[in-house]
C-alpha positions, 0 to 999 in steps of 0.5 A, a space after each residue: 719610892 722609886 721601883 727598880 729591876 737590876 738586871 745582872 748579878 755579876 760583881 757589880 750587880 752584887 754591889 750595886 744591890 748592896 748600895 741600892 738596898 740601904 736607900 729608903 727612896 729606893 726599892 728593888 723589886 726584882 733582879 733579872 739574869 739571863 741564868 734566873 734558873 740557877 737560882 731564884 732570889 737573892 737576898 729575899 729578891 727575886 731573880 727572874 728572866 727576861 720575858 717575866 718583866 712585863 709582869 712586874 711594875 717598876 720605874 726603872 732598869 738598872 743593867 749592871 752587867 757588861 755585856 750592855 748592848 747585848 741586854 738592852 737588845 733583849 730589852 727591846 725584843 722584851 718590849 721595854 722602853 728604852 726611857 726606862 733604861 740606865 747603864 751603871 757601868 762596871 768601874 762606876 759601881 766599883 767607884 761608888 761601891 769603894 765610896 760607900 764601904 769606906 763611908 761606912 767604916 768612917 761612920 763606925 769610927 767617928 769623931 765627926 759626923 762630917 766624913 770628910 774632918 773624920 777621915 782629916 782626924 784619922 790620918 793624924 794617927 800613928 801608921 801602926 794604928 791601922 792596917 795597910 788597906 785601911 791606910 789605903 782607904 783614908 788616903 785614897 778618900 782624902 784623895 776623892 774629896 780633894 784634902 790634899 793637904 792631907 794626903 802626903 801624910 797619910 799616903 807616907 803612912 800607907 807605905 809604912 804600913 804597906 812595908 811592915 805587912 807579913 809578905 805571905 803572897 806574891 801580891 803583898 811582895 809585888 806591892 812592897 817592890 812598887 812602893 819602894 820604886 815609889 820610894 826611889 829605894 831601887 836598891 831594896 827594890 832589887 832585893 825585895 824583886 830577888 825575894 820574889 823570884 826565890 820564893 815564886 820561881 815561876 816566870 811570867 808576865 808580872 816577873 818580866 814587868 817588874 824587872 823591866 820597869 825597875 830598869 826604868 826606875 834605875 835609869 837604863 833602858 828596857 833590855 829587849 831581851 826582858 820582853 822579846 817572847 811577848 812580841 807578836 808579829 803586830 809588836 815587831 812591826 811597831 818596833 821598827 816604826 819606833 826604834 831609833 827614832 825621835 818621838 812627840 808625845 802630845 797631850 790634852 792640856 791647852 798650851 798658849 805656848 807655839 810648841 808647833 813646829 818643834 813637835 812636828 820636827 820629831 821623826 814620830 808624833 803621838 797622840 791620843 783619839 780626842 786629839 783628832 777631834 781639835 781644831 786647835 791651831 796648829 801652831 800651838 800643838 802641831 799638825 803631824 799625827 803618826 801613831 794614836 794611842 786609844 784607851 779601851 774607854 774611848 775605843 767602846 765610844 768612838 765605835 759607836 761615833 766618828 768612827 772614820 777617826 779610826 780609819 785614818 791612813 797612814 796612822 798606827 793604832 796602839 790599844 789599851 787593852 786586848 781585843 780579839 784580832 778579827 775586832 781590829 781588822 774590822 775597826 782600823 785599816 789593820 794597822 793596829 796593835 795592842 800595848 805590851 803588858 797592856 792588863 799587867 801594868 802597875 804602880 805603887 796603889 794603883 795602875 798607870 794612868 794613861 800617859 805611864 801606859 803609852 810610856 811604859 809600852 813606847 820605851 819598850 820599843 828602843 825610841 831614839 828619844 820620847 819628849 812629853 808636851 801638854 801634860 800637866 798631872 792636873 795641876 789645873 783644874 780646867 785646863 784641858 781641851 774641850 774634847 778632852 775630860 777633865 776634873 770638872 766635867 764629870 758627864 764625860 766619864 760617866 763610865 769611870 766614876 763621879 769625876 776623875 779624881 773619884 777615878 784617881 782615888 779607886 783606880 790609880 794613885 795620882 801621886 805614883 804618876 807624877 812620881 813616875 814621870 819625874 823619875 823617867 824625866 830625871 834619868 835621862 829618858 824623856 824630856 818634857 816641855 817647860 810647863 811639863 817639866 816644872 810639874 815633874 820637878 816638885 817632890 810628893 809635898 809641893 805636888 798635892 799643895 799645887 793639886 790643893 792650889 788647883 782645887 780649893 
């Protein structure tokens, strides 16, 4: 039996203690937390401080906690080897946690000891059977363990149920306004967005993101006077890089096609950090590169490697998520902003992916024209440059999940992107590659069959 030390009782260190402790081949002797004085045990487990660990014997210690390089310095003061060691980073536990409480509803409801025919069998019921979130969780499951055969009939009767839940907070109405953009039901998206503002009058972030991406689901472009008191001075900058101008977005994908020189033929050409990592020819993809786009995830990677990838001149830095502005400068060469409602973004069961989120944030900023290259919404299994992560290489994102489409069923819905995309590409707001294109042609069915196709 193996002996480990959690050391955090956050969130995650709560569900990782809940996975760990139902495994007979694991026993977790002790908790460490910085705040142990507080309180001495947890579920009859002890909490102890740092400079007790010497005084326990264990195989191994689990750090739970976000604030890693900060405890693994403590370690190492503690004099603990760094072999013993191991990250359970914050989105894999909620990953593995989401996993293992709907494993655990399956087995309490089973027709199956196989839990993957048990959740096939339950997405055959009626939609009034189960609740929305327990809809939410056989399709997202069915999602995770690629049935995607029968995903677009139970992610249907997710919306149905979603729909004819009791609105009694602003959560459930924002969720039904999503669903029904999802839908294609602007109409009663307008309304239900007109109910929330009549029942939570307040205006902020959410209420102006909503209004905006309606837009965007109606056809018209973002009304800058939807955002204009978010812009800071970094925002205005970025604004009159992109107003008006023509702009390549070019993603992962390997493309045998020579899309080259008309992606170099757009004013601005968008690129994530991997990208730069290539040696692709640039026949295929281009070699111009004006902005580059970072996730929060990479940005925690690339500061610990290839660092010069972030000081390059002559680039515009976009950040996913907010850090503080002296972080930045001390990052970039201080040019750099980060994405506008860059922690509000949502879809319906899900938030955006990373290319919804470049384009959510770009068609705030009045481009000319946004065209799409190198995207194939995973229709491929294996199809990704090598600097890039993909459904099959699972090492890469140690920090998501087991593999992206684990990711896709917690984190995102890989349904509402395509059909976000497709709804940009069919009002006239972004244009696509042939490949690209033919992806966001194909309605919610063919899009799993080809997804079942890629997997199966």
């Amino acid at each position: 039996m193996e002996k480990i030390i959690l050391y955090g009782l956050g969130s995650g260190g709560r569900c990782a203690f809940d996975m760990l402790s139902t495994d007979k081949n694991i026993d977790i002797v002790a908790i460490c937390d910085s705040f142990s004085d507080e309180k001495r045990e947890y579920m009859g487990v002890p909490i102890i401080p740092p400079h007790e660990l010497s005084s326990y014997i264990f195989n191994r210690i689990l750090i739970t906690s976000i604030y890693v390089t900060e405890i693994v310095d403590v370690l190492r003061n503690e004099g603990i080897n760094e072999d013993v060691i191991t990250v359970y980073q914050a989105p894999k536990i909620l990953a593995d946690y989401f996993i293992f409480q709907v494993e655990k509803w399956l087995s309490d409801h089973g027709e199956h000891t196989d839990l993957v025919k048990q959740s096939v069998y339950l997405a055959q019921k009626p939609p009034e059977l189960f609740s929305y979130e327990r809809w939410k969780n056989i399709y997202s499951y069915l999602v995770a363990k690629g049935m995607f055969r029968d995903c677009s009939n139970s992610r249907v009767k997710l919306q149905k149920s979603l729909l004819a839940s009791p609105t009694n907070d602003r959560d459930t109405y924002m969720q039904q306004f999503l669903c029904l953009l999802d839908k294609g039901d602007c109409a009663a998206a307008q309304r239900k967005l007109d109910s929330i503002h009549h029942h939570f009058p307040d205006k902020d972030i959410d209420s102006i993101y909503m209004k905006s991406l309606l837009q965007l689901y109606i056809g018209g472009t973002y009304n800058r006077q939807y955002v204009s008191e978010l812009l800071n001075k970094k925002d205005e900058q970025f604004f009159e890089l992109v107003k008006g101008k023509s702009i390549a977005i070019v993603g992962p994908c390997v493309s045998k096609e020579k899309l080259g020189e008309e992606i170099d033929s757009h004013d601005l050409v968008i690129r994530m950090l991997p990208s730069l990592k290539d040696n692709s020819d640039s026949q295929e993809i281009g070699s111009k590169t004006n902005i580059v786009y970072l996730s929060a995830y990479r940005l925690e990677m690339m500061k610990a490697e290839d660092k010069e990838l972030l000081r390059l001149k002559d680039i515009f830095y976009v950040f996913e998520l907010q850090k503080e502005e002296s972080e930045f400068e001390s990052i970039t060469n201080g040019k750099s902003r980060t994405m506008l409602f860059e922690a509000k973004m949502k879809l319906f069961n899900g938030f955006p992916t990373f290319l919804q989120r470049i384009l959510i944030d770009l068609l705030t900023m009045q481009a000319k024209s946004v065209k799409i290259f190198n995207f194939d919404f995973y229709t491929t299994k294996a199809a990704y440059k090598s600097s890039y992560s993909n459904f099959s290489d699972s090492e890469k994102l140690a920090g998501v999940g087991d593999n992206l489409l684990l990711n896709h069923a917690v984190f995102h819905d890989i349904a509402s992107q395509q059909v976000f995309c497709k709804r940009l590409l069919e009002n006239g707001l972004i244009e696509a590659d042939t490949k690209t294109r033919e992806v966001l042609k194909l309605g919610v069915d063919e899009y799993f069959d080809k997804l079942h196709l890629a997997f199966n």
